[in-house]
N, C-alpha and C positions, 0 to 999 in steps of 0.2 A: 416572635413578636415583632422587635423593630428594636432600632438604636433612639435612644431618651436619653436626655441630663439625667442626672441624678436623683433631685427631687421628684421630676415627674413619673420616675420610676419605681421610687417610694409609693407617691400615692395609687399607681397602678397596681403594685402589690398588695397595696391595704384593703384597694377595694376588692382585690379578687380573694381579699383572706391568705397569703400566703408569704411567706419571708423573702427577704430580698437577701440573697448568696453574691457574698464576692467572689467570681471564677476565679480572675486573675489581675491581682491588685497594679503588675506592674506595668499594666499593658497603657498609653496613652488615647483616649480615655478607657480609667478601670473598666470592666468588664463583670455585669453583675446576672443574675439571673433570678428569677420570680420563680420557686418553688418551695413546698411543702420542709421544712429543714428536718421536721423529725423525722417524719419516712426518710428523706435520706439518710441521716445518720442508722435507719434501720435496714436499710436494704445495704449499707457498707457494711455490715455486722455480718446480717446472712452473709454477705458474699465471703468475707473476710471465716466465718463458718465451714463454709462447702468448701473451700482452699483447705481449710487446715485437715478435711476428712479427707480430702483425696492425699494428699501428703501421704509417701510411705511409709510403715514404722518396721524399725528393723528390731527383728525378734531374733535372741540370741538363746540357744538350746544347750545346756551344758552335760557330756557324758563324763564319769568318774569312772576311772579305770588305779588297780592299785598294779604293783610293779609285777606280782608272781600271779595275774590275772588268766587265767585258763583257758582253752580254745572256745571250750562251747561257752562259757561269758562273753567271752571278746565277739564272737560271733551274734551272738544275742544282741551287745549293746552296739554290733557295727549294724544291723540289722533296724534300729531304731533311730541312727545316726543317717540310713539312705532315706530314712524317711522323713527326717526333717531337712535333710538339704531338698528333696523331692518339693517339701510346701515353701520352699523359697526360704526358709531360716538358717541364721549364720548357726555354726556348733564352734562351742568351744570345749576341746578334748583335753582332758589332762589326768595325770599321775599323780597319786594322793603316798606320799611316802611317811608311812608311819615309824613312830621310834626309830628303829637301826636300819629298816630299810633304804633309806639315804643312799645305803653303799649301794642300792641293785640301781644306780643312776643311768648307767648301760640299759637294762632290760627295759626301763620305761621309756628311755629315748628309742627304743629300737620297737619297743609296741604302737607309740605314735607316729611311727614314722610308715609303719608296715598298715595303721588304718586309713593315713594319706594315700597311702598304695592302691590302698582296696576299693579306696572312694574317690578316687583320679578321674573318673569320668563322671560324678554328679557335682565334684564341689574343688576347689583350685586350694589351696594353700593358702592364707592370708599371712599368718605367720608362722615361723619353724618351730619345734619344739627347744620352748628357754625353761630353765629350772627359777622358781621365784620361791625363796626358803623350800617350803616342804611339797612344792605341789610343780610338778612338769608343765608347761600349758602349748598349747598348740589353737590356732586358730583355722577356721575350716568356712568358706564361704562358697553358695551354692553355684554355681554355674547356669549361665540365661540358657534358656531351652531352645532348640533349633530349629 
């Protein structure tokens, strides 16, 4: 449009039906502009919208493994564990230590450590395997594809 006082950019606004926006209050003279204020408060929304769907979400897949877990299980649940690092999702692997099994603390740490192994080339380590009361945890995050 052009540079106006203030007033006369009032009534340019009213005539054309539309609000008068302050850009930038601190500028010498403000700076204002003659547009529609609800579309824009609508069109900040959608955009503010399509920003938050493009945003990742991290999806986190949990296997339960208990301490005297058997070959063909472990195979089974390492077989469902390449398939979710495969879709991009963290897994968090752990040992569920019932009653007295507590004491087999060795064989669950050495099961987690041997599925790190097996899954070394789709997914990195995030964190080691820590005992938190009854349950071993292990965290397993995928690896960017090449």
């Amino acid at each position: 449009m052009g540079v106006y006082p203030t007033k006369q950019a009032l009534s340019i606004a009213e005539e054309l039906g539309l609000d008068l926006v302050e850009i930038s209050p601190d500028a010498k003279p403000p700076v204002v502009k003659a547009m529609d204020y609800k579309k824009f408060l609508y069109e900040q929304k959608k955009r503010e919208k399509a920003m938050k769907a493009k945003a990742s979400k991290v999806v986190v897949k949990e296997i339960r493994f208990g301490p005297n877990t058997d070959d063909h299980d472990y195979e089974f649940k390492k077989r469902n564990a390449e398939k979710f690092l495969k879709d991009g999702a963290k897994l968090k692997a752990f040992v569920f230590f019932k009653g007295r099994s507590i004491v087999f603390k060795d064989k669950g740490e050495i099961l987690l450590l041997r599925l790190a192994q097996d899954l070394e080339e789709l997914g990195k380590v995030e964190q080691m395997p820590k005992l938190e009361g009854k349950r071993m945890t292990m965290f397993l995050s995928p690896r960017k594809a090449k």
